[in-house]
C-alpha positions in Angstrom: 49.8 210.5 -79.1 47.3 207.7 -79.4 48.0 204.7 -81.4 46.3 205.9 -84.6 46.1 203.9 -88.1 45.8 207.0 -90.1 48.7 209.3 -90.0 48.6 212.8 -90.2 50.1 213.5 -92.7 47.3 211.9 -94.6 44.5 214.1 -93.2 46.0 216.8 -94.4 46.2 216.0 -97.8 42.4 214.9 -97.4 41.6 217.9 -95.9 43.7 219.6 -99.0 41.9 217.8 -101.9 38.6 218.5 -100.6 39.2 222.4 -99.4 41.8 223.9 -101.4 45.0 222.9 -103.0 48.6 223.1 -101.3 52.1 222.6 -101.5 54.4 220.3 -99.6 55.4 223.6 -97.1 51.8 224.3 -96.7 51.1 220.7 -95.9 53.3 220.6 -93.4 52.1 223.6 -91.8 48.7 222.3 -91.3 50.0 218.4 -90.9 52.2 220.5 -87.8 49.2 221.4 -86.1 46.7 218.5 -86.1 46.2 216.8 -83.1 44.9 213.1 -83.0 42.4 212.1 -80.1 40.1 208.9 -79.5 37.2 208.5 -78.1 35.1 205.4 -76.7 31.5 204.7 -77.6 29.1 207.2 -75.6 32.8 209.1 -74.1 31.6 213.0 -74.6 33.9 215.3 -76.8 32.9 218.8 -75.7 30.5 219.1 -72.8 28.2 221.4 -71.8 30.5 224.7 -70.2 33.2 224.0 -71.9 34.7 226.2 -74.7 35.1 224.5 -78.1 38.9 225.5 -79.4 39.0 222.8 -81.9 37.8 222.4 -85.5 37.4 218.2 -85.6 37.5 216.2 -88.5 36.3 213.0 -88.1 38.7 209.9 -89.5 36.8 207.0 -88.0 33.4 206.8 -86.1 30.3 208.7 -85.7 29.4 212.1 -83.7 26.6 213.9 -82.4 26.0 217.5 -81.4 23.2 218.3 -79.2 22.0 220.1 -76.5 19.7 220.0 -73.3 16.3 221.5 -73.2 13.2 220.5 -70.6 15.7 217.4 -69.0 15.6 216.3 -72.8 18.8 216.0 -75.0 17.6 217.2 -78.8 20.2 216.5 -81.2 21.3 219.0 -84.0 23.8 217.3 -86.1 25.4 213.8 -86.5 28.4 213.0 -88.8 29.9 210.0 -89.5 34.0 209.7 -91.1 35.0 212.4 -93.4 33.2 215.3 -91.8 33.8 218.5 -90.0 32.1 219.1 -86.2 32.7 222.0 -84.4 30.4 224.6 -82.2 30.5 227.4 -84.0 29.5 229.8 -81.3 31.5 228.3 -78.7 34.7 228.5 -80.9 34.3 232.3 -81.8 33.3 234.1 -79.1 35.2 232.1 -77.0 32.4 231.6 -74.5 31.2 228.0 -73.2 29.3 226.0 -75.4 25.6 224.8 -74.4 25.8 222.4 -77.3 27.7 219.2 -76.4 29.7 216.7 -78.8 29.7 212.7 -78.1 31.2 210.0 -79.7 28.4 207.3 -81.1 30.9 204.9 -82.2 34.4 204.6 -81.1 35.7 207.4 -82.9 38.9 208.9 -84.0 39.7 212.8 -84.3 41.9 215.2 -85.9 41.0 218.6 -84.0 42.7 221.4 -85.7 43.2 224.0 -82.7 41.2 227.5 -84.1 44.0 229.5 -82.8 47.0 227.5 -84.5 44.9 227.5 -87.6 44.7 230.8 -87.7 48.6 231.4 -87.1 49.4 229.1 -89.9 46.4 230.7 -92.4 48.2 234.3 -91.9 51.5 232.7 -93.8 49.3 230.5 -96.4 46.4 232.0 -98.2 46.0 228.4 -99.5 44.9 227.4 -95.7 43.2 230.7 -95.6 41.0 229.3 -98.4 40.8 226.4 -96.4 39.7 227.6 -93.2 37.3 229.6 -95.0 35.9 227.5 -97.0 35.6 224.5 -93.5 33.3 227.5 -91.9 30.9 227.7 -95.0 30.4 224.4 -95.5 29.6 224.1 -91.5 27.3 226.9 -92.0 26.0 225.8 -95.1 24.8 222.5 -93.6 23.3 224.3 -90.7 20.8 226.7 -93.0 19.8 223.2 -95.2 19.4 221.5 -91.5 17.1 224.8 -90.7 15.3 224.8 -93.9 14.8 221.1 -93.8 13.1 221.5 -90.6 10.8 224.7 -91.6 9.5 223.5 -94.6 9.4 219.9 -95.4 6.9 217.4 -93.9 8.1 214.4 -92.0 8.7 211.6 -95.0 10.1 214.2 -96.8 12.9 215.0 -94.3 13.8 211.2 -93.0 14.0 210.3 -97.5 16.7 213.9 -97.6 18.4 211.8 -94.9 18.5 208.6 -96.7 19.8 210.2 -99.6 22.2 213.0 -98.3 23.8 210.5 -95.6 22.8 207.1 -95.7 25.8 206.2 -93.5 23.6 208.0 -90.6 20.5 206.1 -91.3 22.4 202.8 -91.6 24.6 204.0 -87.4 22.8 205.8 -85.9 20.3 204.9 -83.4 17.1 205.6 -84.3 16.1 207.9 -81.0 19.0 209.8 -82.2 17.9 210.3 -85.9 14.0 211.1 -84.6 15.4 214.0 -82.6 17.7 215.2 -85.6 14.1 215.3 -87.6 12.4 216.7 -85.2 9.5 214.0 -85.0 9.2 211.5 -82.7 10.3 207.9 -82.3 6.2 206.6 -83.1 6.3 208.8 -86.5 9.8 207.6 -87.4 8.9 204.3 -87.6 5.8 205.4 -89.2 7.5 207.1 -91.9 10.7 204.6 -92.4 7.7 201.8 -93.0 6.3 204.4 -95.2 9.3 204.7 -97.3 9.9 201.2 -97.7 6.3 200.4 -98.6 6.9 203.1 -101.8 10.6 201.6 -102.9 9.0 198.0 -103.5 
């Protein structure tokens, strides 16, 4: 295992107080299954081909999901500590993943293996609840993500952004964060002097 400051033991009581409450046996069932992984700065996660078996909750760092289209890599979701990353696809059909996962920042995973989790869920309907509750949240983001995109105009979705994940705007680099947006690097720029014209 790699030489990891947080132990596991502690992500899954993290992962308990923010998904569903559990008992000692049930934290050990889901502290016996965590696997801890690092990753350097730019080192891919999941690449392009691969199947995703792993639900990852990120404990240090900051990840990106994106994918290829035209020679160009569009990005679809970032996440910085204390988030879930996953393709969702991928991990249920089983199939390989055209979405691809890399590490911003040196980063530091927990993955929880899909098919251990779903061993341990069929003795605990406390990590039942869990695991359910990981995939809405995951889908959850993805319609507000969707719904962002469709309907807002450009200032309005870099200030959601600002205010949803701030860490993101703060770590990010900002050809990254234009892609997420879905606007370019010029209009960015545009828009981020924009905003901080209005907040003086």
């Amino acid at each position: 295992m790699p030489n990891i400051s947080i132990a596991p033991r502690d992500v899954a009581r993290e992962l308990a107080r923010r998904y569903s409450t559990m008992t000692h046996e049930e934290l050990d069932m889901l502290e016996s299954i965590l696997v801890a992984r690092k990753f350097s700065k730019n080192e891919k996660i999941l690449s392009e081909g691969e199947v995703c078996e792993n639900i990852y909750w990120i404990v240090k760092g900051l990840v990106r999901q994106f994918y290829m289209k035209n020679g160009k890599e569009l990005t679809e979701y970032m996440a910085p500590e204390n988030n879930i990353c996953m393709c969702i696809e991928s991990l249920f059909r089983e199939e390989p993943s055209r979405l691809q996962i890399m590490a911003i920042e040196p980063t530091v995973l927990y993955c929880l293996p899909k098919a251990k989790l779903e061993a341990v869920a069929m003795k605990s309907v406390n990590i039942q609840i869990l695991y359910r509750k990981i995939l809405e949240e995951s889908l959850i983001l993805s319609q507000v993500h969707a719904d962002m995109l469709r309907f807002e105009s450009a200032i309005d979705r870099y200030q959601k952004l600002v205010k949803r994940s701030p860490q993101l705007v703060l770590r990010a680099p900002l050809v990254y964060i234009a892609s997420y947006l879905q606007m370019t690097p010029e209009t960015l720029s545009r828009v981020r002097t924009q905003t901080l014209l209005e907040d003086k």
